[in-house]
C-alpha positions in Angstrom: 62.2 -136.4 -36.0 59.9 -135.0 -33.0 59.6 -136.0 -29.6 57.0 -138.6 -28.0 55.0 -137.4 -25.8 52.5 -139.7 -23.5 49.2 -139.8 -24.7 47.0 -142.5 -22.8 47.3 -145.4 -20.9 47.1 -148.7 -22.6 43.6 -149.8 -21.2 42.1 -146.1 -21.6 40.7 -147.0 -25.1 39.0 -150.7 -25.5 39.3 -152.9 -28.8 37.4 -151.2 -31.3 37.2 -147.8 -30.1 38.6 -144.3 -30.3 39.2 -141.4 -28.3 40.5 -137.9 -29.1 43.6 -136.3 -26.9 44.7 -132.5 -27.1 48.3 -133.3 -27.3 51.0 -129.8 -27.9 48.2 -127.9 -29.3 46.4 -130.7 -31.9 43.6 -133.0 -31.6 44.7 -136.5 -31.9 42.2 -139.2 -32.6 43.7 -142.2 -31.0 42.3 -145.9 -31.7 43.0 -149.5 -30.5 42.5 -151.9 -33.4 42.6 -155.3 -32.1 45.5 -154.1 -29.1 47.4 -152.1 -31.8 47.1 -148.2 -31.1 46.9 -146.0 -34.3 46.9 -142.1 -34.5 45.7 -139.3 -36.9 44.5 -136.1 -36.9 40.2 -135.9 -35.0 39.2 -133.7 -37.9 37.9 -135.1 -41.1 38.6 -132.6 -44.1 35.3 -132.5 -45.4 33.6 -130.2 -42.6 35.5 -131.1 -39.7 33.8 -133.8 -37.9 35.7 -135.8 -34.7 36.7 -139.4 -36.2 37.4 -140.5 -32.4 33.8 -140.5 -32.5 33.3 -142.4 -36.1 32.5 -146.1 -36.1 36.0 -148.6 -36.4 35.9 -151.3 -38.9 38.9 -153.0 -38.9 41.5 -150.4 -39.9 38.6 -148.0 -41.0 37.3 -145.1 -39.1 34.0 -143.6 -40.6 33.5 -140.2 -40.1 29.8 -139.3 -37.6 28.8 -136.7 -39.6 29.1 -137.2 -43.5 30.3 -140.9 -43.7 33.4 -140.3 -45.2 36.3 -143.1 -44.8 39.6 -143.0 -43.6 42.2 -145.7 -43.0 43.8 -145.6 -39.0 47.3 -146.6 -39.6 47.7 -144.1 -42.8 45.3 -141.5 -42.6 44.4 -142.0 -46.1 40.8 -141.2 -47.2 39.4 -143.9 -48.7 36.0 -142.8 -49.3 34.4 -139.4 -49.7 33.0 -136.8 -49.4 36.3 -136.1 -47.5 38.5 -134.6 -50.1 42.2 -135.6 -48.6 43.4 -137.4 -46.2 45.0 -136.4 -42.6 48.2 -136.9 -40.8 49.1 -140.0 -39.1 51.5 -140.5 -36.5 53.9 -142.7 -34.9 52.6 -144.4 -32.0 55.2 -146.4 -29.2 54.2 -148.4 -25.9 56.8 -147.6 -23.0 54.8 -150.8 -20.3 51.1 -149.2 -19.6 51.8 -145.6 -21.4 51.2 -145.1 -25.2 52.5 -142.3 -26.3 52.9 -140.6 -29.9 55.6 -138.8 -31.7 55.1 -134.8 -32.5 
């Protein structure tokens, strides 16, 4: 089990949007679906695009450069060209501060 480490505050990222954070050495996209933060890794497998910059559908993240599909709260790929899917990671809220486990 790793440690939680603050991330953000609550009202950095609106409803519907993402934002990437170096946290201990990764980029962490980190996205507010409907005031419920998600995190997973800001590179898409397929050539490395930043997800925190994708368009958020629900609990879908579509990648800016080649359109491929990942889901927020698992980091599953669900469509391609990506051809796996990314690390996901435990998110808490201690009063304003989000912060996610490493």
């Amino acid at each position: 089990m790793g440690a939680f480490v603050k991330i953000a505050k609550a009202d950095d990222i609106q409803p519907g949007q993402g934002k990437m954070f170096e946290v201990g050495g990764k980029r962490i996209a980190l996205f507010n679906v409907d005031g419920g933060f998600y995190a997973i890794d800001d590179t898409c497998t397929h050539r490395g695009g930043p997800l925190s910059e994708g368009e958020l559908s629900g609990k879908e993240v579509t990648c800016p450069w080649h359109g491929a599909v990942f889901n927020v709260t698992t980091g599953q790929v669900l469509r391609p060209p990506a051809p796996t899917g990314i690390s996901s990671y435990n998110i808490r809220v201690e009063g304003t501060d989000i912060e996610v486990e490493l």
